[in-house]
C-alpha positions as CSV (number, residue, x, y, z in Angstrom):
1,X,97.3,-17.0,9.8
2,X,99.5,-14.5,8.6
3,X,99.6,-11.0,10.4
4,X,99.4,-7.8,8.3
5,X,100.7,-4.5,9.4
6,X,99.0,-1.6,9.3
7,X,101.1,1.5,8.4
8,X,100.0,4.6,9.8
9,X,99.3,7.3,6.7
10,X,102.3,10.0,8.5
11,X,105.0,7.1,7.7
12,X,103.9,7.6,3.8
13,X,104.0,11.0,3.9
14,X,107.4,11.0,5.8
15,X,108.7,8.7,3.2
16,X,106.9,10.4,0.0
17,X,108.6,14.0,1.7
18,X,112.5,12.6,1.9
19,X,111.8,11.2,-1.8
20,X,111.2,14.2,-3.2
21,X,113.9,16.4,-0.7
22,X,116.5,13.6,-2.7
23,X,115.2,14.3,-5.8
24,X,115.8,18.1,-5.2
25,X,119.1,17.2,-4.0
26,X,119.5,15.3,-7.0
27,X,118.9,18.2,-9.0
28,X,120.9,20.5,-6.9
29,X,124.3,18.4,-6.9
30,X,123.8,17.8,-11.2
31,X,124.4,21.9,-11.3
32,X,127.8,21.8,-8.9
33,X,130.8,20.9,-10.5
34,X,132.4,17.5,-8.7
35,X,134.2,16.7,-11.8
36,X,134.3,13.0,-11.6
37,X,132.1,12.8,-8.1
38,X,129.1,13.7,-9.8
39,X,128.5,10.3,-11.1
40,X,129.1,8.5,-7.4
41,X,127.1,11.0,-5.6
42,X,124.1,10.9,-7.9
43,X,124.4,6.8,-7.7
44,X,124.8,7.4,-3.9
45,X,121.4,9.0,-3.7
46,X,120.0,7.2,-5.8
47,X,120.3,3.9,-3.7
48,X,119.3,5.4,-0.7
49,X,116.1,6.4,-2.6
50,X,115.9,2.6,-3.8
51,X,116.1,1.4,-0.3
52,X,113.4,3.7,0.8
53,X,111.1,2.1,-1.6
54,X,112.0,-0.9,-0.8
55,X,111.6,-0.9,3.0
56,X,108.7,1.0,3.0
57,X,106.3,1.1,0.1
58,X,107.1,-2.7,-0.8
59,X,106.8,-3.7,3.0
60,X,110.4,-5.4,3.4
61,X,110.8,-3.2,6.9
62,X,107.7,-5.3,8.3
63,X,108.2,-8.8,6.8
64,X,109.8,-11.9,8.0
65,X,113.8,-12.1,8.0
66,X,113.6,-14.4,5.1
67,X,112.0,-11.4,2.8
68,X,115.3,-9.5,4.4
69,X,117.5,-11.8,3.2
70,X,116.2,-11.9,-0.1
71,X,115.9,-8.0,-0.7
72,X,119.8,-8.0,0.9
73,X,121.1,-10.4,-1.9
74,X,119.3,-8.4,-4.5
75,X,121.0,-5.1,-2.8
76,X,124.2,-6.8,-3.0
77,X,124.2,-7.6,-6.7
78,X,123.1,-4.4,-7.1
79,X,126.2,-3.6,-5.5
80,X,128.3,-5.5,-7.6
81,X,126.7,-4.1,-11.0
82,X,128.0,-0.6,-9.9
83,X,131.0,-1.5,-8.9
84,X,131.8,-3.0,-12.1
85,X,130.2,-0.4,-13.9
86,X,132.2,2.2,-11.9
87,X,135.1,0.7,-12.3
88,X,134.8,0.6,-16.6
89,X,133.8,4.4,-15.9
90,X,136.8,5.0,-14.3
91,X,139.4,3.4,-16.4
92,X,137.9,4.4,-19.8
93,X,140.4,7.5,-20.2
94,X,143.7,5.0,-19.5
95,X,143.3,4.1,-23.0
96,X,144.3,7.0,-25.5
97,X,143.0,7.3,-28.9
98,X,143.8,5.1,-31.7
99,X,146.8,6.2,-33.9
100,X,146.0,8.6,-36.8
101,X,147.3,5.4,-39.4
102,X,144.5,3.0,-37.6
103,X,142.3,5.8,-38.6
104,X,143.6,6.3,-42.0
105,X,143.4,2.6,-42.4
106,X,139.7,1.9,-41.3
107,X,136.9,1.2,-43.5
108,X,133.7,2.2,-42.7
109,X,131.3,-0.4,-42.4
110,X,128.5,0.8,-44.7
């Protein structure tokens, strides 16, 4: 028989409260100037909101380790999407703009 855990109602409200205190700081850090740290910080939080949901509202915190394990591996490609996303975001100025004869040359495709 399988067990089921009851979660007490103060754990959602806990959890619902720090959702919405991130989404405020959300807010708050898109008005502060981090020049390029906005981006990070803004993907920072919004993992930690992800594994919030996750543990809590989608019962991963009480399940067996093999429901761990699964929700791990999906955090870990997760991890690798930013990283590769971060890292085209941060090299996309290396790259200057094309010279002005590309641009005198180039047809427009319509």
């Amino acid at each position: 028989m399988s067990q089921h855990h009851i979660v007490p109602i103060t754990v959602y409200v806990r959890v619902f409260l720090t959702l919405l205190a991130m989404t405020a700081l959300t807010v708050a850090v898109a008005y502060v100037n981090l020049d390029w740290g906005n981006t990070p910080v803004a993907l920072g939080i919004a993992l930690f909101k992800a594994s919030i949901v996750i543990l809590f509202f989608m019962h991963v915190r009480y399940n067996t380790p093999v429901m761990w394990l699964f929700a791990a591996a999906g955090f870990f490609w997760l991890l690798i999407l930013l990283v590769l996303t971060m890292q085209d975001y941060a090299t996309r100025g290396w790259e200057g703009p094309p010279p002005v004869e590309f641009l005198k040359n180039a047809t427009a495709p319509f």
